[in-house]
C-alpha positions in Angstrom: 71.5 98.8 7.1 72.3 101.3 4.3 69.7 103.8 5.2 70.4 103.1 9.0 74.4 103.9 8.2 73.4 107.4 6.0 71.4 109.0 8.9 74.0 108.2 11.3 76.3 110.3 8.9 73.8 112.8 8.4 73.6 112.8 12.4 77.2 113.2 12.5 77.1 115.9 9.9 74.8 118.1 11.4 76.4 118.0 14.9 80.1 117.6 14.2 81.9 119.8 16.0 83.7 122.9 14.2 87.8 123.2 15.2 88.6 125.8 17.2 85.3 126.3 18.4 85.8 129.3 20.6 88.9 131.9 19.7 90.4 134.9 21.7 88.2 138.0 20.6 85.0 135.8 20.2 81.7 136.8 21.8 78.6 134.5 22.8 75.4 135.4 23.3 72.7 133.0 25.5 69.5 133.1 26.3 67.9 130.9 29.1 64.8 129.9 31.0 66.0 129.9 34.7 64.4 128.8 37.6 65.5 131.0 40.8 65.1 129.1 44.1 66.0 130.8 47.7 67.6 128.5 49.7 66.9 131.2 52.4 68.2 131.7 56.1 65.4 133.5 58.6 65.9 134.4 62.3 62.9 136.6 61.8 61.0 135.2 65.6 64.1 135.4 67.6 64.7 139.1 66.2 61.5 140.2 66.6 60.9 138.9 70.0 64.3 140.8 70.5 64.1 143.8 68.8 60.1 144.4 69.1 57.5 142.2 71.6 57.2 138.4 72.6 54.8 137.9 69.4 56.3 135.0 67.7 57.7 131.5 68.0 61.3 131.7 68.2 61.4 129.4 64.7 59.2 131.6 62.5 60.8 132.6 59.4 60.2 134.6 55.9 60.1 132.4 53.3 60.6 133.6 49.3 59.3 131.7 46.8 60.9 129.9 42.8 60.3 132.0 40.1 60.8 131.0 36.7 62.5 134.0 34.6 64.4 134.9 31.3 67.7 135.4 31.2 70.4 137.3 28.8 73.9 136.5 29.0 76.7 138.0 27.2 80.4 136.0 26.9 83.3 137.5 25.8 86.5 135.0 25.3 89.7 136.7 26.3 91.7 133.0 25.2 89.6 130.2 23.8 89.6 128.3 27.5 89.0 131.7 29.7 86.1 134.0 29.4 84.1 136.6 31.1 80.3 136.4 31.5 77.4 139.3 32.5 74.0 137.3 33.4 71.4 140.0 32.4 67.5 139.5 33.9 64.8 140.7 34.0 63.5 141.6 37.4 62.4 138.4 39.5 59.6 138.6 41.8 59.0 136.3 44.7 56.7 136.0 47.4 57.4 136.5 50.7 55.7 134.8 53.8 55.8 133.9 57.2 56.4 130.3 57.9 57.2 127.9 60.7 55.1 130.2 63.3 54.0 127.1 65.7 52.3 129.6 68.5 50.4 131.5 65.8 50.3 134.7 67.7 51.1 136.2 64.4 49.9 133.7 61.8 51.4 132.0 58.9 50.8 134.6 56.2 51.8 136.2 52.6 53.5 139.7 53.3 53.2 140.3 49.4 56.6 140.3 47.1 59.8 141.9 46.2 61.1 142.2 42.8 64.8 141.3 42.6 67.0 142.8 39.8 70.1 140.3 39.5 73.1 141.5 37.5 75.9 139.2 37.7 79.6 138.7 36.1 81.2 135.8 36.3 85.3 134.4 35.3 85.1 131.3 33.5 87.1 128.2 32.4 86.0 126.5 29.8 88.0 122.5 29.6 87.0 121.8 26.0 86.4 124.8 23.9 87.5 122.4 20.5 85.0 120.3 21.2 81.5 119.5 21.0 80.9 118.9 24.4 82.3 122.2 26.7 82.0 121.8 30.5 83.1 124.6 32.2 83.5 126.4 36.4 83.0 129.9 36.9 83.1 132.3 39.9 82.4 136.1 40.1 79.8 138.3 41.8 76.6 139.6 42.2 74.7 143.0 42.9 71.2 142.7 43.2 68.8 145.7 43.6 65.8 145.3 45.5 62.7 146.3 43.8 59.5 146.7 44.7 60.9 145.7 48.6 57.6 147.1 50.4 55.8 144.1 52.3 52.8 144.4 55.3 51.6 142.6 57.9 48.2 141.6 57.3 47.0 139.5 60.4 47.4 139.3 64.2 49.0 141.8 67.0 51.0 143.3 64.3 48.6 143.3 61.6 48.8 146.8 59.7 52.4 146.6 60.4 55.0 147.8 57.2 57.6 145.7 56.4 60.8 146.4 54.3 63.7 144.7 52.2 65.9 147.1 53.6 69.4 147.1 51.6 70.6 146.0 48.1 73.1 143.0 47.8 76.9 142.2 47.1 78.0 138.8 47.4 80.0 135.9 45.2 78.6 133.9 42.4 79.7 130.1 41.8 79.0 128.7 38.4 79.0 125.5 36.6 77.6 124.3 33.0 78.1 122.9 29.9 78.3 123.8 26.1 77.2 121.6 23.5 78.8 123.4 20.2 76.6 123.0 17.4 77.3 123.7 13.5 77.8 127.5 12.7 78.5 128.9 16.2 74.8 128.0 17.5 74.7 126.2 21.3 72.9 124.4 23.2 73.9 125.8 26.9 72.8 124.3 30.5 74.4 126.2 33.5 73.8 126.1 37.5 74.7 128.8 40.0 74.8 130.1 43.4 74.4 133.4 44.3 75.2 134.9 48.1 72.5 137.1 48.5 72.3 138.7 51.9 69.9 141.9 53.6 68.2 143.1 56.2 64.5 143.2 56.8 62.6 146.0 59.2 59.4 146.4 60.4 57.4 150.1 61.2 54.3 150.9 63.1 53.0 151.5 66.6 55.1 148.4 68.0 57.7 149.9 67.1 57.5 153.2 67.7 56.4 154.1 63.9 60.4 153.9 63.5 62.0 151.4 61.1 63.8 148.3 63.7 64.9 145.6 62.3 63.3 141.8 62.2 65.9 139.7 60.2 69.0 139.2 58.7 67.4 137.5 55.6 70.1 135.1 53.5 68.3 134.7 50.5 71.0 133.0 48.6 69.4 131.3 45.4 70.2 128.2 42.9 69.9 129.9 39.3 69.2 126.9 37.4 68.5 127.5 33.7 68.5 125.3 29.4 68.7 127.9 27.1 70.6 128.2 23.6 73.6 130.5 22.5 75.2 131.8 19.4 78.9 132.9 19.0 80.2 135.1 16.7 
């Protein structure tokens, strides 16, 4: 019982939370492992039987893979409950396909992949900044620049086709996580987000004229979910 009581206060020692754990004026800096996963919206047959030829089932659709990435974050505290955050990563790259083609006029297929650079700042509100455990909402945006955005048809009628991510992205970013305040300003962070990510897709080649039309209005609109540790000072 003794030995059992001294390593709960050694637990307790080592994890006891520090008062006033985050002040006006402090900064925190996170690092994370974050898995990106489109929860995408495609109309890509319906625009390109509108906008090209007949070619495809009305349901086909790009699809854009998870990807598992770094990710920086810096936090500055303007009052111990509300700070600002800017997510920093490294470029993500996903593959894109065609999915959900049922006539198979133009296959199911890889197109290759797009590189997506992600910057985001976000407003938060932190409920328990005294404490050990700090659950905290967020909201802010996002501008993500597409890399890398040249894809290609590989099989079928339109096989030798170029396709494009055509424009860069503005749109919100929701936010939610949780702190766990350590001893000496160390962290141990979880956090969950969702990013609005919209663009358009066109295709080029003798279908079209060799002129860029476009196929889709692709919502690419990830969940960032992502463990990682921070470090305030």
């Amino acid at each position: 019982m003794k030995k059992t009581l001294l390593a709960v206060a050694l637990a307790a020692a080592v994890f006891a939370p520090i008062a006033a754990q985050a002040e006006a004026g402090d900064w925190v800096v996170r690092a994370r492992a974050v898995n990106v996963a489109p929860n995408e919206d495609s109309k890509l047959g319906k625009t390109v039987n509108q906008n090209v030829a007949p070619v495809m089932s009305p349901g086909a659709e790009l699809a854009v893979s998870d990807k598992v990435i770094p990710e920086l974050d810096i936090s500055y505290y303007f009052t111990k409950n509300i700070a600002a955050e800017l997510i920093l990563a490294v470029g993500t790259r996903h593959n894109v396909s065609i999915q959900k083609e049922a006539g198979a006029v133009v296959p199911n297929q890889d197109l290759g992949s797009v590189n997506l650079l992600p910057p985001t700042l976000t407003a938060q509100w932190h409920f328990n900044p005294d404490q050990m455990i700090d659950p905290y909402v967020g909201a802010g945006i996002n501008y993500t620049i597409m890399l890398d955005r040249n894809l290609k048809v590989n099989r079928g009628p339109l096989a030798g086709h170029k396709i494009k991510i055509d424009s860069d992205s503005w749109g919100p970013a929701l936010q939610a996580g949780v702190d766990i305040n350590l001893k000496d300003g160390w962290l141990i962070n979880a956090d969950v987000k969702y990013v609005w990510l919209d663009t358009n897709v066109k295709l080029k080649g003798a279908a079209t004229g060799n002129a860029w039309t476009k196929i889709d209005s692709l919502d690419i609109n990830p969940w960032v979910v992502g463990i990682g540790i921070g470090k305030k000072f």
